[in-house]
C-alpha positions, 0 to 999 in steps of 0.5 A, spaced: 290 521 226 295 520 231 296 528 234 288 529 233 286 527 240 283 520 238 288 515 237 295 517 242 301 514 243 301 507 245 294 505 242 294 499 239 291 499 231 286 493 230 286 492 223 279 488 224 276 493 226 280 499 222 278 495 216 269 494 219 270 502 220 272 505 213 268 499 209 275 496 206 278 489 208 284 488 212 289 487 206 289 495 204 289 497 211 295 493 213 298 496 207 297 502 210 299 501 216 306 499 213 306 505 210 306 509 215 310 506 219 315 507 214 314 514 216 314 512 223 308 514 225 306 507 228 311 502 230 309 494 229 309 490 235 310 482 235 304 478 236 301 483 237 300 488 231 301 496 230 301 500 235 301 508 234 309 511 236 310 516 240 310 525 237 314 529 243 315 536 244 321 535 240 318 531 235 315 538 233 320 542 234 324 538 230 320 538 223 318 545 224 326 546 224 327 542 218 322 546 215 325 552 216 331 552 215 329 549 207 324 554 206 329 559 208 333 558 203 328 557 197 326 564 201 333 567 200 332 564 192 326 566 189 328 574 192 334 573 186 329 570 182 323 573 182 320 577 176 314 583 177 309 579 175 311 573 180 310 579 185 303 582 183 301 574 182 303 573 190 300 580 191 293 577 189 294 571 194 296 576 199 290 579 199 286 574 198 289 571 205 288 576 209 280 577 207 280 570 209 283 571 216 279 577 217 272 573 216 275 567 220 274 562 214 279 557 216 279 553 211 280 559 206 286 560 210 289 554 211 289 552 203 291 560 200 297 560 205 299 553 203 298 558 196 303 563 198 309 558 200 308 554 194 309 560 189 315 563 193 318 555 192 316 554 185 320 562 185 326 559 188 328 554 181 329 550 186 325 543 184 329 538 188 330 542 194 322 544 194 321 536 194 325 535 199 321 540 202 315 537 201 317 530 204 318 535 211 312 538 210 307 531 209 309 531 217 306 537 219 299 538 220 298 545 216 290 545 216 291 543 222 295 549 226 293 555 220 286 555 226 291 556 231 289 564 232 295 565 235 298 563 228 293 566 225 295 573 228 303 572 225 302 569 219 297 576 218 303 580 220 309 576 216 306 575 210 305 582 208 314 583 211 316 577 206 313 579 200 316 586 201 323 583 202 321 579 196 320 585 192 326 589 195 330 582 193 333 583 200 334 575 199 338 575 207 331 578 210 327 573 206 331 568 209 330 570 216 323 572 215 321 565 213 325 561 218 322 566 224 314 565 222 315 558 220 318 557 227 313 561 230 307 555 229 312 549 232 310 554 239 303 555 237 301 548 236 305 544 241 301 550 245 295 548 242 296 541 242 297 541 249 291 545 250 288 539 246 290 533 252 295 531 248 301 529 253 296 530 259 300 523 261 307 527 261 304 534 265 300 529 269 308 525 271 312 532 271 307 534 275 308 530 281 
């Protein structure tokens, strides 16, 4: 919601008209409300109620560091770990992957690369680094950039280098591999974010 276009930075959230909007009365939508703003995805303001908090540049660039740099390490694991059949298995849903690409089913793309990442995690024998993965990547909109093409054409390329480094179990590669490709889509989406208006209000102020 707050990166889709429709609601930015700055806007005030009426709880009355949230809750006319959805069908639900006023007491779920303030508690989700407090909820992400836990998260910090919207500040309160007194008097005057919940406003959504400000997404930069930097913010993206820094949870897909985060992400990175835990994968990357899960990576480098599941590359000591990983058995023959975990191998045929992350073969099937390669494969799988890059039939989607190749018929731009977006939908199918997004959900068997969240497929791909997860076996690779669950490989690692790694469970709380994996959830403390996971409590980064609630942050990032991954159906969102698997439509950015540019993304699209990485992933198709580094998917197949990384199950080789898997299958080679050359932890080291895999690690630098996965912390390459996941940074690759902080560059794409702050592109195509940009693209989308996002922070037309900082171009605009840079730009006079």
């Amino acid at each position: 919601m707050i990166i889709s276009g429709e609601v930015r930075a700055g806007d005030f959230l009426r709880i009355e008209r949230i809750a006319e909007a959805v069908g639900v009365s006023t007491t779920p939508v303030r508690e989700g409300l407090l909820a992400l703003r836990s998260e910090g995805f919207v500040e309160m303001v007194p008097r005057r109620g919940f406003v959504v908090a400000p997404f930069t540049k930097q913010d993206v660039r820094d949870l897909f560091w985060a992400q990175a740099q835990l994968a990357g390490e899960l990576a480098a694991r599941a590359a000591k770990n990983i058995t023959p059949q975990q191998i045929a298995e992350l073969e099937g849903i390669l494969q799988q992957h890059q039939d989607a690409i190749a018929q731009g089913d977006t939908e199918r793309i997004a959900s068997l690369g969240h497929a791909f990442h997860r076996r690779i995690n669950l490989t690692a024998e790694s469970p709380r680094l994996a959830r403390l993965l996971g409590s980064v990547v609630t942050n990032l909109p991954n159906r969102f950039y698997a439509t950015i093409e540019g993304h699209i054409t990485t992933t198709r390329e580094e998917h197949p280098v990384l199950l080789e480094a898997l299958r080679k179990r050359a932890g080291k590669k895999a690690k630098t591999v996965m912390e390459s490709h996941i940074l690759d889509g902080a560059d794409h989406l702050i592109e195509d974010l940009e693209q989308r208006g996002l922070w037309a209000t900082d171009d605009e102020k840079n730009a006079g």
